[in-house]
C-alpha angles and dihedrals in degrees: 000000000000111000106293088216100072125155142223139190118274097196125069132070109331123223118203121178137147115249113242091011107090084044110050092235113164094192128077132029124289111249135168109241122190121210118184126183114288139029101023112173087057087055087056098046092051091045093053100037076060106055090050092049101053097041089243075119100034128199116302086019102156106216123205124278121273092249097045091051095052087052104053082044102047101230141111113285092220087066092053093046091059090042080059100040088059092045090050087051094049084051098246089114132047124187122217109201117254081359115075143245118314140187108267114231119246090039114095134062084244080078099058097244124119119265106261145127108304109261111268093231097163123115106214105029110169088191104172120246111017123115128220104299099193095054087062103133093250093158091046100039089053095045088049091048091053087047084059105047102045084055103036121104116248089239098061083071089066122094103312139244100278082222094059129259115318090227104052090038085049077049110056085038089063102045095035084056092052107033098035104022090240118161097235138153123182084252090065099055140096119192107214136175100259132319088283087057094048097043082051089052102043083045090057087043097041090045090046089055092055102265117143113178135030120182121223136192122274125233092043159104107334095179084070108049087053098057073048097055093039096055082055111264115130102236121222118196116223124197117241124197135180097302086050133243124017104247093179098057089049107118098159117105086232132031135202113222138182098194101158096048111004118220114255110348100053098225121140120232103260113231094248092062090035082062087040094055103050091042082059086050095048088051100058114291123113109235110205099192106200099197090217101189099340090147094067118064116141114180087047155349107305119240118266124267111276080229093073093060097048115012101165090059106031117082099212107208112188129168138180088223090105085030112052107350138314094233091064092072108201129144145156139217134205114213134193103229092252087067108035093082093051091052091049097054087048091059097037087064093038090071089265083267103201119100111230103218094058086052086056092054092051093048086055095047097057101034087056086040088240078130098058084042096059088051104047084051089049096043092061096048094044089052084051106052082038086052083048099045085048094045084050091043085053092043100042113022107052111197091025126107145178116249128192134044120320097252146093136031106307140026135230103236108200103206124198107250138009114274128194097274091214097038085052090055095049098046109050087047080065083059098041088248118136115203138150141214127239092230086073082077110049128085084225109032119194121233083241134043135200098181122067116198106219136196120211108165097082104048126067119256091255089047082066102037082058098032082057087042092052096042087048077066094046094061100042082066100043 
């Protein structure tokens, strides 16, 4: 599911109310729960992943209803239900039909198991944005680690550059400059831990330069707008379609954009709003392109990075996270010269964070075009398992259809009619089927969905074909 660390403001009017009193309920426990101003169904989601972890709701624990929840909350239920629905998903939750929500078991300290996320036991789970994890380059990377660090001084093993290692930053210029037609020098670069760790960083900065909101798509990746808000920007939700974001309804000084992929709904950036978007930069606005899966596309050459037309007022964010895997954690960040200062005194605070031999790695895995070997060899087996998730949508779900570019790591499935988003997800976990709802991804989420975001790169061509077999029966119940 979404990233089961996301933040919320901690500034802002503050709710306190007992669950099951202002009601009258006579079923749940009674538990304090804080609201602040802002994302609040984030807010929710954390409280209550923290009162499983930590046994304070034990196994088997029934929590209100929805409704009454909403109302001792004062908040919209559809906004509870959602909160719910994403807790069922992680597996903290668990829904027992005509009875209520219950604790999972497994999942509390009261169990004697570390805190920790809940274990991913599905099947066929189509989570959105992870790569195959079993084709990581085990063999090469190994081999390419011990090659460092037979050559490698023993002073590059002393407190790093802040900015990142010179290698591996001489390195991505190179190849961004190559591969996405971005205007980049190694003095322009910050290496990060993962896309999460330099949004954190550009929001300090952007925040400690005075800046106070940023827009973001949406649909999108709540998980980012949340590291966003956290870091104190006021975060302003703008409607995308199938030409991409609304450039035109933007009112934030900065904006957040997934222009080669878009996240979730897989539409490419038209040209038309491409040229909107950096007028609005030029004029003023501060673009931060997140190149959420640029390097896969698979019917023809992918655009060019936004970076390339205005780099001295787009913000260029790349990780190896859909590339090579997500627990490596390494990212990068291209900075316009006004910012670069600001972000390095972010990370400098932040304890530097990237660990210098697997930069090195990475440096030597692009410079010997390892790298561009790894991806021509996933993007043919990613085309392939997106070729096999459409043939299964064609052959299991009539009247469904796939919308969006044939590229990245997951696939916007249009079903044919609106389905209970948190009955869906139930459901289909009594099936070992893993799907989720467009409205994860939306600032305002509806009680119903019509759209699945699906993940196809980590599972074999046969695991879709039955994961869509499965949710076809899903459906059919629901």
């Amino acid at each position: 599911m979404l990233d089961t660390a996301l933040l919320y403001p901690r500034n802002g009017p503050q709710i306190v109310t007992n669950l099951a009193t202002k009601s009258g309920a006579n079923f749940g426990p009674e538990l304090l729960i804080r609201l602040r101003g802002g994302r609040r169904r984030a807010q929710l989601e954390d409280r209550l992943r923290e009162l499983v972890r930590d046994g304070t709701l034990p196994a088997g624990s029934r929590l209100p209803a929805s409704r009454v929840l909403a109302n001792d909350l004062e908040v919209s239920r559809r906004l509870v239900v959602d909160a719910y629905a994403q807790l069922l998903a992680e597996g903290y939750l668990r829904a027992r039909q005509g009875a209520g929500t219950y604790v999972a078991a497994g999942t509390t300290s009261a169990d004697a198991q570390p805190v920790q996320p809940p274990d991913r036991t599905l099947s066929f789970d189509f989570f959105p944005g992870v790569p195959d994890l079993a084709s990581f380059p085990r063999t090469l990377w190994l081999r390419t680690q011990r090659e460092v660090l037979r050559s490698i001084p023993a002073s590059a093993l002393s407190y790093p550059d802040v900015r990142g290692t010179p290698e591996l930053r001489t390195a991505l210029a190179a190849y961004l400059r190559r591969v996405r037609g971005a205007v980049a020098e190694p003095g322009s670069i910050v290496v990060c831990s993962g896309a999460a760790h330099g949004l954190a960083l550009l929001g300090r900065a952007l925040t400690g330069a005075g800046v106070e909101a940023i827009a973001v798509e949406d649909p999108g990746l709540p998980p980012h707008g949340a590291v966003l808000a956290h870091a104190g920007l006021r975060v302003e939700g703008v409607p995308v379609d199938e030409q991409g974001i609304d450039v035109d309804a933007v009112r934030a000084p900065v904006v957040l954009v997934t222009p080669a992929h878009q996240c979730p709904t897989g539409v490419v950036l038209s040209p038309r709003r491409r040229a909107a978007l950096i007028e609005w930069a030029r004029g003023g606005g501060l673009a931060i392109e997140d190149d959420y899966d640029g390097e896969f596309r698979y019917d023809r050459a992918p655009p060019g990075a936004l970076q390339g037309l205005a780099p001295d007022r787009v913000v260029y964010l790349g990780t190896v996270s859909k590339t090579l895997v997500p627990g490596l954690r390494l990212g990068w960040m291209l900075l316009p010269g006004a910012l670069l200062d600001g972000v390095l005194a972010e990370k400098l605070l932040d304890g530097l964070a990237t660990p210098t031999i697997e930069q090195l790695v990475l440096a030597r895995l692009i410079e010997t075009a390892a790298y561009d070997r790894h991806l021509r060899k996933a993007r043919r087996r990613n085309r392939a398992r997106r070729d096999a998730l459409l043939a299964a949508v064609q052959r299991s779900l009539p009247g469904a259809h796939v919308s969006g570019v044939s590229a990245g790591l997951h696939a916007l499935v249009r079903l044919p009619r609106a389905v209970d988003a948190v009955r869906l997800i139930e459901h289909a976990v009594r099936r070992s089927v893993g799907v989720y709802p467009l409205t994860l991804h939306q600032r305002d989420p509806a009680q119903t969905t019509d759209a699945l975001v699906l993940g196809y790169a980590n599972l074999s061509e046969p695991a879709i074909e039955e994961g869509i077999h499965r949710l076809a029966e899903v459906l059919e119940e629901l």
